[in-house]
N, C-alpha and C positions, 0 to 999 in steps of 0.2 A: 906317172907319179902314184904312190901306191898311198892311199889314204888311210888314216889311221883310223882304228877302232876304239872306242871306250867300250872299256871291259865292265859288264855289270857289276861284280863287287865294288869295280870303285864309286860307280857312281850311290852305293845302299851305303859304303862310308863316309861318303862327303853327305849323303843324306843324315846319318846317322850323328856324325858328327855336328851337322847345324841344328838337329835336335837336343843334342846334349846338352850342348851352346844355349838352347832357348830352357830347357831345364833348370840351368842352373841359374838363369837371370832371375827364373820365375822363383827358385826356390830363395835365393836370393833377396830378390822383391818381398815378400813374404815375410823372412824373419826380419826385415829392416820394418813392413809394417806394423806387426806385432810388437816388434820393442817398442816404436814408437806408442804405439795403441795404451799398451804399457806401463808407460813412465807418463803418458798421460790419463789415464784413469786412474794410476795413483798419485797424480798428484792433484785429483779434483776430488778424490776418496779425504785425503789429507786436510786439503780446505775446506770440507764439509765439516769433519769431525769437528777441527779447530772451530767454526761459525758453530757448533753442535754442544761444546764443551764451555764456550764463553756464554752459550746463553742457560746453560744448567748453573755456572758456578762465574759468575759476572768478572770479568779483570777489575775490577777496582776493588776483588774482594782477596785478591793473592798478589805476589809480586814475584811469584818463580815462574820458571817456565813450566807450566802445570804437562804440557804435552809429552815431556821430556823425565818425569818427575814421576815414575811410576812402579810398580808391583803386582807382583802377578800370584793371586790366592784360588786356593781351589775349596768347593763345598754345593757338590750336587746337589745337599738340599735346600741349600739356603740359596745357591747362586744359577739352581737352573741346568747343569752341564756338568761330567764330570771332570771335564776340560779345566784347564786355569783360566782366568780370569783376569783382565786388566785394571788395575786399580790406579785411577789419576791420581794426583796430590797435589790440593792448595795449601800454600802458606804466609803467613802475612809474616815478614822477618824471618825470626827463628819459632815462630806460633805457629801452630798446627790451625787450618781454616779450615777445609773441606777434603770431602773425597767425594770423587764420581765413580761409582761402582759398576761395573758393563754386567750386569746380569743378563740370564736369558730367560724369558719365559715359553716354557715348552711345550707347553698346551691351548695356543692356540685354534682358532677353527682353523687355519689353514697352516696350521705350521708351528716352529719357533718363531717371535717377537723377540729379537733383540732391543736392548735399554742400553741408555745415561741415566743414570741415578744419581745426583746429587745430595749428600748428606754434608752439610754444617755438625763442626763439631762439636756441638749444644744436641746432637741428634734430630734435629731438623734438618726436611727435606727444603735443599735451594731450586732444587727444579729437577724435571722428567723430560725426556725426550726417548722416542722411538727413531733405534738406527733403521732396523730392517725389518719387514714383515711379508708375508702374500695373504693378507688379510682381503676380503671381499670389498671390491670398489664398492666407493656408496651407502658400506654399511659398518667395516670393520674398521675400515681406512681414517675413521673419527679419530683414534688414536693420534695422528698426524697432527703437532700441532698447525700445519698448516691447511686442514681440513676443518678441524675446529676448536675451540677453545677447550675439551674435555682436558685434556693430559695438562695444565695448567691450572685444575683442581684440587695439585698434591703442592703445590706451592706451600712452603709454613707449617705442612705436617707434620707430626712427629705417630712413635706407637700409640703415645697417651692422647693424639685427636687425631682421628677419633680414640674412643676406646679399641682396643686391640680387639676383642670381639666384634665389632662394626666394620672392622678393614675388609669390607666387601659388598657389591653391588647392593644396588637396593633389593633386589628380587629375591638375594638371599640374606636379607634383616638387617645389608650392614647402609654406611653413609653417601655408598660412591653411585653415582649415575651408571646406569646404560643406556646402548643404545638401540631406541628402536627394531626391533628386531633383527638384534645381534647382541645378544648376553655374554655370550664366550670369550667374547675379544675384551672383553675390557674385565670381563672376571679376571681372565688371565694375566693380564696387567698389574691391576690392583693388588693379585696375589704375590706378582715379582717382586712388586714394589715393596710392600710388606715385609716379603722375605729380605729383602735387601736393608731394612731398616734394622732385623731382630738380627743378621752377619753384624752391622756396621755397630749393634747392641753389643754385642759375644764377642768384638776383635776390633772394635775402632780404637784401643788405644797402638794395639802393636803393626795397622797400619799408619802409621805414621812414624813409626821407628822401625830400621833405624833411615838416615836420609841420605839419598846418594850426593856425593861430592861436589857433582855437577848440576845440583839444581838451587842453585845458589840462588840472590836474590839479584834483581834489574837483569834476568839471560831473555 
């Protein structure tokens, strides 16, 4: 009886072939983690902002869907970026209440600081919050209001408190704290903030006109 042979090519194509096989599971595997990865990073991105946005501009102080309710302005110098900008909108009825301004401040020690800025439309600030920074643990990272109470200092501000000459650290003559050996970080802050109050001076009426269809009142 004459015994058979396996011939080398076939056996590099069945090799071949259970490697493809394993390729494609991996590649496979892969884009299913990533989507997943995905659509869960944005949507814990999503629930920050919203817990981010309700405590700059309170819901008991609009009755639209403020997240949904927005515009997009550009102004390098007032806003940081020559990028457009997101502009939130509160409204109480058909009443203009607030805007949150996303400025950015560009001249951090380590980077851009991104902002929520909150402006009432009396020109008072409703509150600040830091979205992102790579500020220095331990020194920069104040800014956080959950590091510490500083960025809850601009609560009730307006240009005229302080004096608009004063909107700036103590070290250079003006009202605002720093910190401990870290001036940069919170100059730079103070200055966004600022610029974001004298945009929200020069254009808060025609942000808030005109309004989209969709941000009706009780969404």
């Amino acid at each position: 009886m004459n015994a058979s042979v396996e011939k080398p090519g076939g056996r590099m194509a069945v090799a071949a072939g259970i490697l493809a096989a394993f390729a494609v599971a991996g590649v496979g595997l892969v884009a299913f983690t990533e989507l997943s990865t995905r659509e869960r990073i944005a949507a814990n991105e999503r629930a920050y902002l919203l817990r981010a946005l309700n405590e700059v501009v309170p819901a008991e102080a609009h009755d639209n869907d403020m997240f949904s309710d927005t515009v997009h302005v550009s102004d390098e110098e007032l806003l940081g970026t020559p990028e457009p900008v997101t502009v939130f909108r509160a409204f109480s009825g058909a009443q203009p209440a607030a805007v949150i301004l996303t400025p950015i401040a560009p001249d951090g020690y380590s980077g851009t600081i991104r902002l929520l800025v909150g402006i009432a439309v009396d020109g008072r600030l409703t509150g600040v919050r830091v979205t992102s920074h790579r500020e220095t643990p331990g020194l920069g990272d104040g800014i956080e209001a959950a590091r510490s109470d500083w960025i809850l200092g601009f609560n009730g501000r307006s240009l005229d408190d302080p004096p608009r000459a004063r909107w700036t650290v103590r070290r250079d003559g003006g009202d605002f704290d720093q910190f401990t050996g870290a001036t940069i970080t919170p100059r730079a802050v103070v200055k966004a903030v600022r610029n974001a109050l004298l945009y929200f001076e020069k254009n808060g009426q025609a942000l808030f006109d005109p309004r989209p269809e969709n941000s009706g009142a009780g969404q």
